[in-house]
Structure formats: C-alpha cells, structure tokens
N, C-alpha and C positions, 0 to 999 in steps of 0.2 A: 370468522376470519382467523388465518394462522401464520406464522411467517417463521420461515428457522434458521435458526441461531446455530452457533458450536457450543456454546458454552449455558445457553438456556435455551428453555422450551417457553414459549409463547404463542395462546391464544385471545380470541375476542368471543366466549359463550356465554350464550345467555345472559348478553349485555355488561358483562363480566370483562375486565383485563387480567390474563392471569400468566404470572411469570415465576417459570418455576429455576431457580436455581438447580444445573444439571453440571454441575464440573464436581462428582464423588470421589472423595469419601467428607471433604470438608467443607467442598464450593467455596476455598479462596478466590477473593476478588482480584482478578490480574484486570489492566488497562483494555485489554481486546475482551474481557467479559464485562467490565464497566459500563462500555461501549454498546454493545448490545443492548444492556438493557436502558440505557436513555434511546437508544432508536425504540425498542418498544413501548416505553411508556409516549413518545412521541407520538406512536402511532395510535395508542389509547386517547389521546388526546385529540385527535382526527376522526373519532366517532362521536356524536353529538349526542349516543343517547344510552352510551356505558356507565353504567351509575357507580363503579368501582374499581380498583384497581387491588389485586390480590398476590401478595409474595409466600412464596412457600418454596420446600426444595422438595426433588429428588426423592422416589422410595429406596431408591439404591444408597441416600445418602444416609452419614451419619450425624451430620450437623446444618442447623440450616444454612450456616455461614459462619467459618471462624476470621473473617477478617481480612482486609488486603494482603497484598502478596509480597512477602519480606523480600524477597528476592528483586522488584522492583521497589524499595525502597533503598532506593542507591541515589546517589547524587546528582546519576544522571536521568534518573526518570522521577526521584522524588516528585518535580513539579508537573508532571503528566498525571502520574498516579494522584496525587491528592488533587486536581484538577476535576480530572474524571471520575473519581468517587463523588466531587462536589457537585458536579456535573446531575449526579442520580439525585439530588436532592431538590435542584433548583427545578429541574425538570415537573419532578413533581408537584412543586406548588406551585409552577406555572400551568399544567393541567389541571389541578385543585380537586384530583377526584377522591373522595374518599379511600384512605389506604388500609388495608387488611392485611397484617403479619401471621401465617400459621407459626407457629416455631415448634418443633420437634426436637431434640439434643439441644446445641451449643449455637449460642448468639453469640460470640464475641467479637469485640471487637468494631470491628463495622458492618457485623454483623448486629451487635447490639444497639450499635446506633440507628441503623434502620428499623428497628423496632422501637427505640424509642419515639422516633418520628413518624412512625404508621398511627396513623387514628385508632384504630383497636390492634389487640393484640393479643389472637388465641394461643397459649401455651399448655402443651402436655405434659405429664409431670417430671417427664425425664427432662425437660428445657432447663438446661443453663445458662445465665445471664453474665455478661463481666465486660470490665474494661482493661485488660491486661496490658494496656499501650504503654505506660509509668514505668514497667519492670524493662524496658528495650529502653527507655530513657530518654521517652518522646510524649504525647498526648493527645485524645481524639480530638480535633477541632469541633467536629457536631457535635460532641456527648459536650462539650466543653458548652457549647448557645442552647441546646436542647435541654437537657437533663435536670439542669437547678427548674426551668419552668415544668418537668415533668412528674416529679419527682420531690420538690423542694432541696433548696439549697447545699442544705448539712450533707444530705446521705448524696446528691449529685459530689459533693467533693470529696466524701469518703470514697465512692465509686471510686471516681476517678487518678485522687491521689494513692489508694491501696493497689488497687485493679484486685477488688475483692469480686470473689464470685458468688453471685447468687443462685438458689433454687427456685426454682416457678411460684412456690409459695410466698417466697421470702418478696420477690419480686411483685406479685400482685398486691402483697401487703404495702406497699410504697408507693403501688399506683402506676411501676412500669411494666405491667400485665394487666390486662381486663377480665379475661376468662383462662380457668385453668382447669383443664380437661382429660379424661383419660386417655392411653395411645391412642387407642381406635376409635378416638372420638371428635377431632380436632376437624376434617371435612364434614360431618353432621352439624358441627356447631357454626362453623362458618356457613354454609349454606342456610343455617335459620338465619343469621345476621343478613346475608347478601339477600334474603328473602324481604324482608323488610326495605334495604335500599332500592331493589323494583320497583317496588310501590309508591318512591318516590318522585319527584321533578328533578331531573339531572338539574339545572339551573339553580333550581335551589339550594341541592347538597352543596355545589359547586362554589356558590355567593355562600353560602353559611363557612364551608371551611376557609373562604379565602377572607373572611371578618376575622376569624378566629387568628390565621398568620400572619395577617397583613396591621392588627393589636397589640402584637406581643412586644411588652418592653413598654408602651407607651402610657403616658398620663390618659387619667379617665377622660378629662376632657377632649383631647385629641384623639384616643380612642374613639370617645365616641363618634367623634365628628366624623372619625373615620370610615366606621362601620354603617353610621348612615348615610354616609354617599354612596357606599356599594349599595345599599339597601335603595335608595331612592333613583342613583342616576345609573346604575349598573343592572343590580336586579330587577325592576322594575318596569326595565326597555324589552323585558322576556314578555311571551304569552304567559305561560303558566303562570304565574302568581293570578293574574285576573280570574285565567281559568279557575286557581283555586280557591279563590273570593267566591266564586260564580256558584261552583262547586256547593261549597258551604250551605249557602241562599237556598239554593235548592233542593239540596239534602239529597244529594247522589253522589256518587264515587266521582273525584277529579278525571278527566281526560287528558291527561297529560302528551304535548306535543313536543318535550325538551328541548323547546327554543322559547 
C-alpha cells in the first residue's frame, strides 16, 4: 500500500509503515508537511497487522530533519504550527505501533525530539543530535515531557537549556541513541530490528508500548493498576495472547492472527 504526499514518501511493505522525509536538503517541518504525515501515520493505523512504523529521510537529503519552519513561527501561525507538530505525536500513541528513527546528519530540533520519542533509534555516525530552540529564545515543548524520562534529568536540562549539540556517540552514551552504525549500514540494521517485530503479535507490541506511555510520570501503584487493566481487560479480549499460551504448550511456532 502507498499513498503520495508533496512533502513525504510513504508506504505500507512488508507490514512496515514507512515514512520517508522528502522536502531536501534539511526536511524542515512546515504545517502542510506536518500534515501529511499524521494522515499517514493515520493510515498505519488502519492496517491491523503492520508491526511498525519507520521514519527516515531522503538520499538526496542532508539531514533527517532540522526542525520546524521559522518562517511559520510567526504569531499568526505559531498556534497551527505547534498544534500540528503535536498533532505528529499524539497520533502516534494513539496508533501505539512501535516507532523506528534511522537518522543520518542532523536531528534538530524537532527533528530531535522525534527521535527522542521513537522507541529505537538507529544513528550513523555523521548523526547530530541538539536542541537549538533556547538560542531563538523559545523551548521544545516535547524535548521539555520526553527527554528528562529518556535521558535522565540533568543532561535533559543541559540539552535543553544550552541547545548543546551532540555526536551519535555522545548521544548513545545517554541512552538517546540505541544503535550506532556506519553510513552504509543504517537500512541492514534496521531491517534486522523490523525482522524481529514480524515475528511478533501486532496486539501485543501494540498493549506493551501503550503500558509503557500510558505509565509515565505515575506512582507505582497506579502504575501498576494501570498496566494491568490494559493487560487483562484490553489485551486479553485479543486472540493472540491465547494463541500464544497455546503456542508454548505445544511447542510450535505461534500462529499469530493480529487481532
């Protein structure tokens, strides 16, 4: 399945959502490419048995994303613009599907805040990481709720308050990078990762990330109570889990029917 955009490429292969930032050389985020890509994550969300959801730019680009668009950070679109960026977030964890960041060059921005909120995050070693938003005399509101829980606190307010730039090392070492890879190695490594989510129960990826978001910030107790309603009155109401109980017992590969 493919659908097209002006400003991004998107497909649905090999049970994959993949959305490729295409507005080169920096794939700044303006409000009509925002846009876009909540209608395709929307539409990821309309397959029942896509196990992922993949951002990546452009070969023509040179970064994966430096950030919204100054130029609509005016006073008359400010609240569109920071709407529709929020838009790309909520989206997603209304979908709940696992999210995969490649990054090539330069995250900034909100570009970096989208990687920090991807569940993994393969970086090459040209990736640069930053929040430059402090030096214009403003602040990321995501890197702002994300970053201390990604990250831990201190170096989230260092980020934020310097709009220090990091290297892909520097970055994995903090925990806002997973994998860090060479140029020509950033779709081999992804591809082993999405190899793995195949072989899983959409349902399941789907209830384990939306425990994980739908936790954060809360007392354990509540927490927990949380996590096991999804688990007993959400997850539960699925085939798969059974099947994969069943599975076990018998000692053969799950049949998974992602519902």
């Amino acid at each position: 399945m493919a659908a097209h955009y002006k400003d991004i490429q998107f497909a649905i292969t090999d049970r994959v959502g993949r959305i490729t930032f295409s507005r080169p050389p920096l794939n700044i985020l303006t409000i009509a490419m925002m846009k876009e890509i909540v209608d395709a994550i929307g539409q990821v969300g309309q397959s029942s048995d896509t196990c992922a959801i993949v951002f990546a730019a452009s070969q023509s680009s040179r970064a994966f994303c430096a950030g919204v668009s100054i130029e609509e950070h005016k006073p008359e679109t400010v609240y569109q613009m920071l709407d529709e960026f929020h838009s790309i977030f909520r989206a997603l964890n209304a979908v709940s599907k696992p999210v995969v960041a490649l990054i090539g060059g330069a995250a900034l921005g909100g570009g970096c805040e989208l990687a920090a909120f991807a569940d993994i995050v393969i970086a090459s070693t040209s990736a640069r990481f930053g929040q430059p938003e402090i030096k214009l005399g403003v602040f990321p509101p995501v890197a702002a709720v994300v970053l201390p829980r990604v990250i831990g606190e201190k170096r989230a307010r260092e980020l934020i308050l310097t709009g220090e730039l990091l290297t892909a090392e520097a970055a994995q070492s903090m925990g806002l990078v997973n994998h860090v890879v060479a140029e020509n190695a950033l779709e081999a490594k992804a591809e082993e990762l999405l190899a793995v989510f195949r072989q899983m129960s959409v349902p399941g990826l789907e209830m384990a990330r939306r425990a994980i978001v739908q936790t954060w910030g809360l007392g354990f107790d509540e927490a927990l109570k949380r996590a096991e309603d999804l688990y007993l009155n959400e997850l539960m109401s699925f085939k798969d889990p059974h099947e994969g109980v069943e599975a076990f017992i018998a000692k053969r590969p799950p049949r998974w029917k992602h519902k």
